[in-house]
KEKE-3310 file (N, C-alpha, C; in steps of 0.2 Angstrom, whole numbers, plus 5000, padded with zeros to 4 digits):
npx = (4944:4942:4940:4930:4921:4918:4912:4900:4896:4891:4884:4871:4867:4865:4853:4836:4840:4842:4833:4833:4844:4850:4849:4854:4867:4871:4869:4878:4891:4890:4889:4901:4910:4908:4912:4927:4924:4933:4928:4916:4925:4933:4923:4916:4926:4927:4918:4915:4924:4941:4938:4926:4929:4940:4931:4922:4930:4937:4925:4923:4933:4933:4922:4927:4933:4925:4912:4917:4924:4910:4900:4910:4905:4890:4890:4898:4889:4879:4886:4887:4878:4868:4856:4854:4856:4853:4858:4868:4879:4880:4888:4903:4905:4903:4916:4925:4936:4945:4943:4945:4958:4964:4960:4967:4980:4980:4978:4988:4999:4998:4999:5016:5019:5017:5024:5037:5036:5023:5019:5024:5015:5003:5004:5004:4993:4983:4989:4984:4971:4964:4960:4947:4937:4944:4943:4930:4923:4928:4930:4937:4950:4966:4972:4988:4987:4978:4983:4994:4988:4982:4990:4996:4986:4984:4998:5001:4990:4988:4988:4975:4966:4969:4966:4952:4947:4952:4942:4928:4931:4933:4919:4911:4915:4911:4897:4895:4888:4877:4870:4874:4865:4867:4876:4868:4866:4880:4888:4883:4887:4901:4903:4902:4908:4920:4919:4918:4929:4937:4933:4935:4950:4952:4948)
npy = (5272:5267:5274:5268:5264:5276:5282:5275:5278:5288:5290:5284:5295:5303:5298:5301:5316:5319:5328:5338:5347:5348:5358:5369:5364:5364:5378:5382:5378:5380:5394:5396:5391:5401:5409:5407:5405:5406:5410:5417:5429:5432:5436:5447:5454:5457:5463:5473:5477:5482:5486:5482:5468:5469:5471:5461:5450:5455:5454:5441:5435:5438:5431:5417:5412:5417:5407:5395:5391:5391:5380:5370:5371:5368:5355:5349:5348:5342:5333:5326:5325:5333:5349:5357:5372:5382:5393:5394:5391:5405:5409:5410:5424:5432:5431:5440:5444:5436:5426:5427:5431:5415:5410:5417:5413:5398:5397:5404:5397:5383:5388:5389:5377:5371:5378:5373:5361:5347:5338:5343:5355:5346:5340:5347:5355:5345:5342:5354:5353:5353:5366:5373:5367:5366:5381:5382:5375:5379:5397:5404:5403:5406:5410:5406:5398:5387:5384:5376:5367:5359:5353:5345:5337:5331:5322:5307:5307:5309:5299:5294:5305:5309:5299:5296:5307:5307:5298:5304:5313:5304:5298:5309:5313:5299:5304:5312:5307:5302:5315:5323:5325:5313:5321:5327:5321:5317:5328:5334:5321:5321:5331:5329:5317:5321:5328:5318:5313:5324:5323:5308:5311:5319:5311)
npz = (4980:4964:4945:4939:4950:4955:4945:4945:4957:4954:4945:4952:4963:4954:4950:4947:4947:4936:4929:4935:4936:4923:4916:4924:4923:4908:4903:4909:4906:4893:4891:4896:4886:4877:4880:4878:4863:4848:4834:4838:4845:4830:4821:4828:4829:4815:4812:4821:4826:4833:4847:4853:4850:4863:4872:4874:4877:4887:4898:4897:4901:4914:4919:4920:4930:4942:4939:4936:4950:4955:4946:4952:4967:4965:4961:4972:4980:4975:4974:4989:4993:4997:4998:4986:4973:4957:4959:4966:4958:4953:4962:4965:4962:4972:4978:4968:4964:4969:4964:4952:4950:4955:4941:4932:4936:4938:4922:4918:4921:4918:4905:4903:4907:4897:4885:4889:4883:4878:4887:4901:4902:4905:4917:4925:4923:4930:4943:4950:4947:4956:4964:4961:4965:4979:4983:4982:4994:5004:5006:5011:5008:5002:4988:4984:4993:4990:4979:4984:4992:4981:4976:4985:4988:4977:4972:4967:4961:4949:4938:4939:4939:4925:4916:4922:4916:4902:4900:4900:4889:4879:4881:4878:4863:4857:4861:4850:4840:4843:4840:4850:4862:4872:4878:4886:4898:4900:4906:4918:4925:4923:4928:4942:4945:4946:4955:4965:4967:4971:4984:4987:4985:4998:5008)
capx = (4939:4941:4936:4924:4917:4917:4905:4896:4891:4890:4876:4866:4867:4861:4846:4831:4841:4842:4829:4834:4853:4853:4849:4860:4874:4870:4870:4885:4895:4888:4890:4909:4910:4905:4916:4933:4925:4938:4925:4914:4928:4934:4915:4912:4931:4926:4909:4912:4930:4946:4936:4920:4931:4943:4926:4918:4936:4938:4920:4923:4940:4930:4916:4926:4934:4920:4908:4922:4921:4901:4902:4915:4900:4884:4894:4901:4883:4876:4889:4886:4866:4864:4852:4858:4853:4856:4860:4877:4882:4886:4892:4910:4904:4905:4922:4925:4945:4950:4941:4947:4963:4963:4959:4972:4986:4979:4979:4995:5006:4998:5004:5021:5021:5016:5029:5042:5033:5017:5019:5023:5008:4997:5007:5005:4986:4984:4992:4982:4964:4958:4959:4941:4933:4946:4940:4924:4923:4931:4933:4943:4956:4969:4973:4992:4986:4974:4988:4997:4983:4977:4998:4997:4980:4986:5001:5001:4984:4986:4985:4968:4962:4970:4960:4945:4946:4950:4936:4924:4933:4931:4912:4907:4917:4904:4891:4892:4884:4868:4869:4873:4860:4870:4880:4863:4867:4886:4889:4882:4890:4909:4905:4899:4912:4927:4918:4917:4935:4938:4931:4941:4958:4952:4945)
capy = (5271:5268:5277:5264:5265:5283:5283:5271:5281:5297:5288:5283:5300:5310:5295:5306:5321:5324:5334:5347:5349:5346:5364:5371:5364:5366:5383:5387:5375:5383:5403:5397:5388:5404:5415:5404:5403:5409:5411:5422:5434:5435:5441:5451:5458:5459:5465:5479:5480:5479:5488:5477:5463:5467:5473:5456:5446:5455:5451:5435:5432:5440:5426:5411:5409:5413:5401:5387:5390:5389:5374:5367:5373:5364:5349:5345:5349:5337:5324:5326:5322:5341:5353:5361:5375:5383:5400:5391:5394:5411:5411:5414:5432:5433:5432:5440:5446:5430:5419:5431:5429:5409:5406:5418:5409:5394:5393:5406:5391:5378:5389:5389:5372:5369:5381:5368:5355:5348:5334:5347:5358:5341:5337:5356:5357:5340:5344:5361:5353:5354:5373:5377:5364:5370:5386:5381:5370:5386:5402:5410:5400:5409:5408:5404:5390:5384:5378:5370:5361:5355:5349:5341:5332:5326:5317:5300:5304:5311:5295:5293:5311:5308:5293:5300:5315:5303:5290:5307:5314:5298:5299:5315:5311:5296:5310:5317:5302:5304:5322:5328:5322:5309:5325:5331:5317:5318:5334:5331:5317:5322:5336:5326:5312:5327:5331:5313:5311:5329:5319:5303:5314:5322:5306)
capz = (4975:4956:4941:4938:4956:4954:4939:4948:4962:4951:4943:4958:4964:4950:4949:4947:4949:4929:4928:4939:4934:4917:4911:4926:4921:4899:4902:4912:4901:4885:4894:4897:4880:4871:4881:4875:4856:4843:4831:4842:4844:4824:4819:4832:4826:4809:4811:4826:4826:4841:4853:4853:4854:4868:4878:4876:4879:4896:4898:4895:4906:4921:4922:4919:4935:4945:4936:4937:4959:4955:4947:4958:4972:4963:4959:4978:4986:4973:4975:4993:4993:5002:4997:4978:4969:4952:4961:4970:4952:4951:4971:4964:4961:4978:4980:4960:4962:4972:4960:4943:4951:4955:4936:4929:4939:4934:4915:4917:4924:4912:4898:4905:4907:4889:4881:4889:4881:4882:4895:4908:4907:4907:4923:4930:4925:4934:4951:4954:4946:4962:4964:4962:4973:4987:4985:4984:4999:5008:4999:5015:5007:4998:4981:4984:4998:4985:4973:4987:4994:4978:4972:4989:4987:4969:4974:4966:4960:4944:4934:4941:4937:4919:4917:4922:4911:4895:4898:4898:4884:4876:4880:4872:4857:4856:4861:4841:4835:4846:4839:4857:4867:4877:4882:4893:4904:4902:4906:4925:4926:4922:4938:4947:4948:4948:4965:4970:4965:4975:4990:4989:4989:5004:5014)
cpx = (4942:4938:4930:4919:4914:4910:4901:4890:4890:4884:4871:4863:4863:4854:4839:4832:4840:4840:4828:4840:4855:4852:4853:4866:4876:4873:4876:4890:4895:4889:4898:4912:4911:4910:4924:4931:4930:4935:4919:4918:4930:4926:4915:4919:4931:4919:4909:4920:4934:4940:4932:4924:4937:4937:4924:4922:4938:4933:4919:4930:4935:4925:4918:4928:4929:4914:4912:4920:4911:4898:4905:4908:4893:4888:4895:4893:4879:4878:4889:4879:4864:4860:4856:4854:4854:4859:4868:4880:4887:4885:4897:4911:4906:4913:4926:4933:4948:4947:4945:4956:4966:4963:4965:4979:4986:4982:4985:5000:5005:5002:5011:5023:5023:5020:5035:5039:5026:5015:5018:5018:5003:4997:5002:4996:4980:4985:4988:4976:4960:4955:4953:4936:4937:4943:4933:4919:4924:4935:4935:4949:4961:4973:4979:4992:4981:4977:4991:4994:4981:4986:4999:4992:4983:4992:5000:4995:4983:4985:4979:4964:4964:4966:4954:4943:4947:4945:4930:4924:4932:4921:4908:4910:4911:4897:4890:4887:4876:4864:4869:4869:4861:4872:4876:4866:4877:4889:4889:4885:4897:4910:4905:4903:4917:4925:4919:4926:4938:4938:4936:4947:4958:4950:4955)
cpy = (5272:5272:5273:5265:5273:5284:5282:5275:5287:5295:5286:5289:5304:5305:5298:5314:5324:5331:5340:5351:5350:5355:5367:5369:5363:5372:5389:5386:5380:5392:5402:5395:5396:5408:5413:5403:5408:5413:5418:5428:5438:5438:5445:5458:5461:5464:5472:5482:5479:5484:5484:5470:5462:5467:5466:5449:5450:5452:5441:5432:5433:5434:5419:5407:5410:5410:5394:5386:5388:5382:5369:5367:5367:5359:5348:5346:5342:5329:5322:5324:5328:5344:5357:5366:5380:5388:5399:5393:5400:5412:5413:5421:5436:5435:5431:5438:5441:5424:5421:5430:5420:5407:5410:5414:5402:5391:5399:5400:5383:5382:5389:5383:5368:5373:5375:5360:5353:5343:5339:5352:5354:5339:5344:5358:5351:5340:5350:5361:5354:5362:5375:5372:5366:5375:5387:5377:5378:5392:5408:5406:5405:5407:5404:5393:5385:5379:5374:5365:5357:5351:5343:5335:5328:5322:5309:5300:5306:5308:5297:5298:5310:5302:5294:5303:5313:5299:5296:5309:5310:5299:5305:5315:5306:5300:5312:5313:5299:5309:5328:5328:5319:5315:5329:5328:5315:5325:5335:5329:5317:5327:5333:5320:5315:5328:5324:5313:5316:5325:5313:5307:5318:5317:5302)
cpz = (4968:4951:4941:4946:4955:4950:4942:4954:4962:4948:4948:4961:4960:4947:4951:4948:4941:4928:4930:4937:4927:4915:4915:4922:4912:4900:4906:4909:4894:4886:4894:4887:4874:4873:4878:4866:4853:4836:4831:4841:4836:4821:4822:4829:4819:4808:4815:4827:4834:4846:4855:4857:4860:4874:4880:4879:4886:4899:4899:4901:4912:4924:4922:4928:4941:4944:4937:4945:4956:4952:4951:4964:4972:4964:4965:4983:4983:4976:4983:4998:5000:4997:4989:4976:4962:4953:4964:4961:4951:4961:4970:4962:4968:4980:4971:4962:4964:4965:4950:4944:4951:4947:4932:4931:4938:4926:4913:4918:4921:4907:4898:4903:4899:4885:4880:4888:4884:4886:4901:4910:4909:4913:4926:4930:4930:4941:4953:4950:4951:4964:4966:4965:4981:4989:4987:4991:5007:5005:5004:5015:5002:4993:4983:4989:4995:4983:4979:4991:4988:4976:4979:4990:4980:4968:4973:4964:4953:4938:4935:4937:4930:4916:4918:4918:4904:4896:4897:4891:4879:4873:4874:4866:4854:4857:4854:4839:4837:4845:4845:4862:4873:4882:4889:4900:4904:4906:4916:4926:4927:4930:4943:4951:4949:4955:4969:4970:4972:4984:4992:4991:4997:5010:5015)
residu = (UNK:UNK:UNK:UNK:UNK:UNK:UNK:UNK:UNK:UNK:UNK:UNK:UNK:UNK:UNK:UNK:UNK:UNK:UNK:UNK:UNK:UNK:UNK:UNK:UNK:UNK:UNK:UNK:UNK:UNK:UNK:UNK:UNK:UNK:UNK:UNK:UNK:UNK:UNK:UNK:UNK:UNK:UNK:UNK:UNK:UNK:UNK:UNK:UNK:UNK:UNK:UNK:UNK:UNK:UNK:UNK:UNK:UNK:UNK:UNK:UNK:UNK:UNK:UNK:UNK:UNK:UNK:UNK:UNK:UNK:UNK:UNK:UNK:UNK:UNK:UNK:UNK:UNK:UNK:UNK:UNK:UNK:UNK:UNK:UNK:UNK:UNK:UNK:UNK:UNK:UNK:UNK:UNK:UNK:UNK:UNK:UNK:UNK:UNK:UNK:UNK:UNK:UNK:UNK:UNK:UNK:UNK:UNK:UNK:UNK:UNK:UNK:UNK:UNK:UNK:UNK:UNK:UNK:UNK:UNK:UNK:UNK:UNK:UNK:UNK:UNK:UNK:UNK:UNK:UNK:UNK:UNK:UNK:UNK:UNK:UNK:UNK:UNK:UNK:UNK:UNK:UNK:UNK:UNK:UNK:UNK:UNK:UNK:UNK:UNK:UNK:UNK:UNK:UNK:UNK:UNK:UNK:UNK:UNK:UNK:UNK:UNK:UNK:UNK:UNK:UNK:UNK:UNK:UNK:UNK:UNK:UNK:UNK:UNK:UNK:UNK:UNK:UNK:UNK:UNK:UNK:UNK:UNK:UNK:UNK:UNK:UNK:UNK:UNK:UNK:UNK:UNK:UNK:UNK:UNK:UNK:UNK:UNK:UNK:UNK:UNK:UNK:UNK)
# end
């Protein structure tokens, strides 16, 4: 299946679902969004001082990676046409230290990659996208077996998934000019075909 196919039966799929999905996935997006603002951090620094802000900066590392599995969760039950619900969300709480770990090793071995330029960490964040839908698919998966299922699923496929992730990137850039609106309905959509995507490398 093609990106374009892809979209294609990510839009079918969430036909009539909008209204149920859209605030889920606003508010997890806009919950991680805040915990990575740089902005957020220097006021809170200027305003309450280092302690305030390393509280809120642990606080903030701790929920990204189980929110990203809980995403990965919602996203493959929808792309799946099973039963969904906002609460699959935070399910990566469930399993906090595998999932707090899983993201730490993550966006440690992109940074890596991007020190030695930044071809290699786009490669390196590309090969081990899958990460938190394996986990999420089966979270008696172990972190280590994670990255090697997902380097082994993204074989030959990382054009594709880079292609995919610039035409959205693209979109929401055209999103400013509807003052963000569009983004109700992209926002779904981009999970939505990441999980379809998920699915093709496994079929």
């Amino acid at each position: 299946m093609n990106n374009s196919e892809i979209r294609n039966v990510t839009k079918e799929i969430l036909k009539g679902k909008y209204k149920n999905v859209m605030l889920p996935f606003l508010l997890a997006i806009l919950l991680i969004s805040l915990s990575q603002s740089q902005d957020l951090y220097s006021y809170v620094y200027e305003a309450y001082g280092k302690t305030y802000m390393f509280t809120i900066g642990s606080i903030a590392l701790f929920i990204q990676g189980p929110i990203s599995i809980g995403l990965a969760t919602y996203s493959l039950s929808i792309a799946n046409n099973e039963d969904y619900s906002y609460s699959q969300i935070a399910r990566g709480f469930k399993y906090f230290f595998k999932a707090l770990f899983l993201y730490l090793m993550f966006n440690i071995s992109v940074l890596i990659g991007i020190l030695f330029f930044l071809i290699p960490g786009v490669i390196i964040a590309l090969m081990f996208s899958q990460i938190f839908y394996i986990m999420a698919e089966d979270p008696q998966t172990g972190v280590i077996d994670a990255f090697k299922k997902s380097a082994s699923l993204m074989k030959n496929k990382k054009l594709q998934c880079l292609g995919l992730f610039l035409k959205y990137v693209l979109f929401f850039i055209l999103g400013v000019f509807t003052l963000g609106i569009w983004w109700l309905w992209l926002i779904p959509q981009a999970y939505v075909s990441f999980a379809i995507f998920y699915k093709e490398l496994k079929a």
